[in-house]
N, C-alpha and C positions, 0 to 999 in steps of 0.2 A: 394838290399842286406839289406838296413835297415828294410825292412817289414819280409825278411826271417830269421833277428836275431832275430828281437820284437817276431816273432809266433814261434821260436828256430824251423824254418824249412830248412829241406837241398833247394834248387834250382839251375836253371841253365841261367847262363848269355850267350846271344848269339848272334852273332857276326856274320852280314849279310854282303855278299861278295862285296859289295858298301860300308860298311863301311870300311871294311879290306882294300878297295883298297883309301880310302879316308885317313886312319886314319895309313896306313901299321901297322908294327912292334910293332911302338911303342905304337900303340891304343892297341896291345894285352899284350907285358907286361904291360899299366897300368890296363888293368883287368883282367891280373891273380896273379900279387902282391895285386890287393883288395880281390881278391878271397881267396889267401894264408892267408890274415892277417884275414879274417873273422871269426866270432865266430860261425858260421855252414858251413857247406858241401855244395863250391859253386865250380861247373863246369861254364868253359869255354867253350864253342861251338862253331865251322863253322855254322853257318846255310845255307841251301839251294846252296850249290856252284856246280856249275855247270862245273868250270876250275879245270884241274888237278892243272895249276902251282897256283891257291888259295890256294889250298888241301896241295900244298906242303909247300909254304908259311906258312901257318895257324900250318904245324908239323913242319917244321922250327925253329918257334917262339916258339914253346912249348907247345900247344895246343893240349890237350889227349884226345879232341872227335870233331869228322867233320861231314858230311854230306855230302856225296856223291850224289848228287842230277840228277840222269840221267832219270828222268821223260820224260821232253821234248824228249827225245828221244826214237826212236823205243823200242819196248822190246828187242830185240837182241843187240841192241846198248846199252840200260842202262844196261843190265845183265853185258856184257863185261866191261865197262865203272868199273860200281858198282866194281867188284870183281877186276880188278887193281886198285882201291885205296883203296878197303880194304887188298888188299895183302900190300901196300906200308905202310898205316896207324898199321897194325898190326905190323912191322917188326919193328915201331915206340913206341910199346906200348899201341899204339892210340884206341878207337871206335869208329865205324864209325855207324851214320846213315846214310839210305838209304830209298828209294820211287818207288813203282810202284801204276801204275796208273796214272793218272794227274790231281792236285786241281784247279781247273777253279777259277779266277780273281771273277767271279760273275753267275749266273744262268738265265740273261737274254736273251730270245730269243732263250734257247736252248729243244728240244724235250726229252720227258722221255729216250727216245735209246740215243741221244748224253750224255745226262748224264750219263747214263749205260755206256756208251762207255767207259769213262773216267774214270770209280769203277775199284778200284783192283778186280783182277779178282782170287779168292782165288786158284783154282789150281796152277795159276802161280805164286801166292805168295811162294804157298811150294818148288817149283821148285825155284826161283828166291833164295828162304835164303838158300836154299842147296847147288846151285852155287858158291852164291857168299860169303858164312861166316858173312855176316854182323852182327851187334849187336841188331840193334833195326830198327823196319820197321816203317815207316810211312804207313800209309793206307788212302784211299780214299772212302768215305762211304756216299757220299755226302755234306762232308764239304764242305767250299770256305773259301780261302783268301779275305781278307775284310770284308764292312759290308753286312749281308745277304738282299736281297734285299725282300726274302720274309718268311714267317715263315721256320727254318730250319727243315730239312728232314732228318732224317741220317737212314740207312740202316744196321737196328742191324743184322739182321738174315745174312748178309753177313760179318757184323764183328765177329757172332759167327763161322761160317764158316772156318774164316781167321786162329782166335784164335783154333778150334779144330785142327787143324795139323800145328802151328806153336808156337815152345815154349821159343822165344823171344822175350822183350816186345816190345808191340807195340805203336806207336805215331800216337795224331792226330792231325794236323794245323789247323788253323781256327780257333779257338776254343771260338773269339772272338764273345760276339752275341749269345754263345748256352745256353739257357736253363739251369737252374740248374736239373733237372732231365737229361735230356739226357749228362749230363757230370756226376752224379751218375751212369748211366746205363752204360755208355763206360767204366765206371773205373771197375764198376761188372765184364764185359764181354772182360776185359785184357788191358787197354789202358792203360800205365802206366807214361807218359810223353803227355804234351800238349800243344800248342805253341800258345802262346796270345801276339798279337803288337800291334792290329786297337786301344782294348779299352784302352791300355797304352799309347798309340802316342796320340788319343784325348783329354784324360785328358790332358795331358802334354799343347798340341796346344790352346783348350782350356779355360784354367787358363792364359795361357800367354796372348792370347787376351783380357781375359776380364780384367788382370792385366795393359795393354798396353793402354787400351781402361779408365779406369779410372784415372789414373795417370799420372798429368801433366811431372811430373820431375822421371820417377823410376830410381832405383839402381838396378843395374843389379846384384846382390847380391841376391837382394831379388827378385826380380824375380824369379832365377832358384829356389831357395827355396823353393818358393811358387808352382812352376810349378812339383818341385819333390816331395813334400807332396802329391799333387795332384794323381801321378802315384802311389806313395805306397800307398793310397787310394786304386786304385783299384787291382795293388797289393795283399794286403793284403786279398783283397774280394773273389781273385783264389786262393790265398794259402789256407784259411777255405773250400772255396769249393772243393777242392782238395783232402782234407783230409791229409796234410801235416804238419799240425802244430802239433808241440811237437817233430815230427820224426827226428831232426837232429845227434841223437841219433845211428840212422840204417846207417849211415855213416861208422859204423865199417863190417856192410855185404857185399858182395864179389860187389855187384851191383852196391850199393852207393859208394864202394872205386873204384871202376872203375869212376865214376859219379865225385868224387870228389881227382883225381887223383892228381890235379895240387899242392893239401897242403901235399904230400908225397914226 
C-alpha cells in the first residue's frame, strides 16, 4: 500500500484462503480498515478459494471481490460451482473472479499436449462467462505459479482469441518471472489485473535472512521494516510496469469503484 500511495496508483490487496483461515475475521477487517484509510483505491480480495464456506466467510467480513476458483475441477463442476457463488457474491454486492483452465505449480516433465491440455480453451471461455455472470476471468496461456523453471512461453494468439468474444477484463497469475515485454503485450491484448507473490514473498524471505544472518542482536522492529522496504521495492517495479502509476485518479470509473468498493 505504501508503493501504491508513493506511484498515487489504485491496487489490489489479496487475501489467500490459508491466510483467511489462519488470520479469520479479523485479518480481514485489519486490511480493509487500511484499505479505507488509504490515500488511493485499494481492493480487498479472496484470492483462489476453492470452499464455498471461504467465499462466504470472506462476504461475511465484508469483502466486495472473491474469487471463485473451480479450476481444479471438471468443467461442468467449476461452471456449476462458478455461477453459485457468483449468484451468492452478487446478491452481496460482491465481484467475483473466476478461472477455467488450470495454472500448473511448474512445467517440468510435462509434454506440449499436457500443457495444451491445461490452456483455456477460448470457446469455453465464452460459454463459461455467459453461464456464469462473472466479473473478470483469469485465463491460462501458459503461465505458472511460482518461479518459471525455464524461459516463459505465453500463448498470445489464444489470449487474442479469448479477448475477441469476451468483453470482461481478464487476469493473468504468475505473472512473477514474466518479461517486461510480454506483460506489455498482455496488457495490449486485454489483461487488465495481474497477480504477483513468488517475487514479493522472496524479497521479503530474503532481506530477512541476510538481515538474520548479519546481526548478532536484531530488533524485530527493524527487521520487518527492512523486510517491507524490500517488497515495495519490488512493488513499486510492477506498478511502473504496469502502467499504473498516476491512475488513482480512475477510482471514480464504474470499474475501479467496483475494484475499490470497500472506501464507499
Amino acid at each position: 500500500m505504501q508503493a501504491a500511495e508513493t506511484l498515487s496508483s489504485p491496487a489490489m490487496l489479496q487475501i489467500h484462503p490459508g491466510s483467511l483461515k489462519f488470520g479469520g475475521t479479523a485479518l480481514v477487517s485489519l486490511c480493509m480498515e487500511a484499505a479505507r484509510t488509504s490515500k488511493v483505491p485499494i481492493s480487498v480480495h479472496l484470492d483462489h478459494s476453492t470452499s464455498a464456506s471461504a467465499i462466504q466467510q470472506a462476504l461475511s467480513a465484508g469483502m466486495t471481490s472473491v474469487m471463485a476458483d473451480g479450476s481444479p475441477l471438471p468443467y461442468t463442476e467449476n461452471l456449476t460451482f462458478t455461477k453459485q457463488m457468483t449468484e451468492l457474491a452478487h446478491s452481496k454486492g460482491a465481484a467475483v473472479e473466476a478461472e477455467i483452465g488450470r495454472i500448473s505449480g511448474s512445467e517440468d516433465g510435462m509434454t506440449v499436449e499436457e500443457k495444451e491440455a491445461l490452456m483455456t480453451d477460448p470457446d469455453q471461455a465464452v460459454e463459461f462467462v455467459a453461464a456464469t455472470k462473472v466479473d473478470f476471468l483469469a485465463v491460462t496461456i501458459g503461465n505458472v505459479h511460482g518461479e518459471y523453471k525455464s524461459k516463459p512461453r505465453l500463448d498470445f494468439p489464444r489470449l487474442v482469441r479469448i479477448r475477441k468474444n469476451i468483453d470482461i477484463p481478464l487476469v493473468l497469475h504468475g505473472a512473477s518471472g514474466l518479461p517486461p515485454e510480454m506483460i506489455s503485450k498482455s496488457i495490449e491484448l486485454g489483461v487488465c489485473k495481474f497477480n504477483v507473490n513468488t517475487e514479493v514473498r522472496q524479497a521479503y524471505v530474503q532481506n530477512l535472512k541476510k538481515d538474520l544472518s548479519t546481526s548478532k542482536s536484531p530488533d524485530l522492529v527493524d527487521l520487518m521494516q527492512n523486510a517491507i522496504s524490500a517488497m515495495q521495492e519490488v512493488i513499486s517495479e510492477k506498478i511502473q510496469l504496469f502502467g499504473s502509476v498516476g491512475k488513482a485518479h480512475l477510482h471514480e470509473s464504474p470499474y475501479a469503484s467496483m475494484l475499490a468498493g470497500q472506501r464507499m
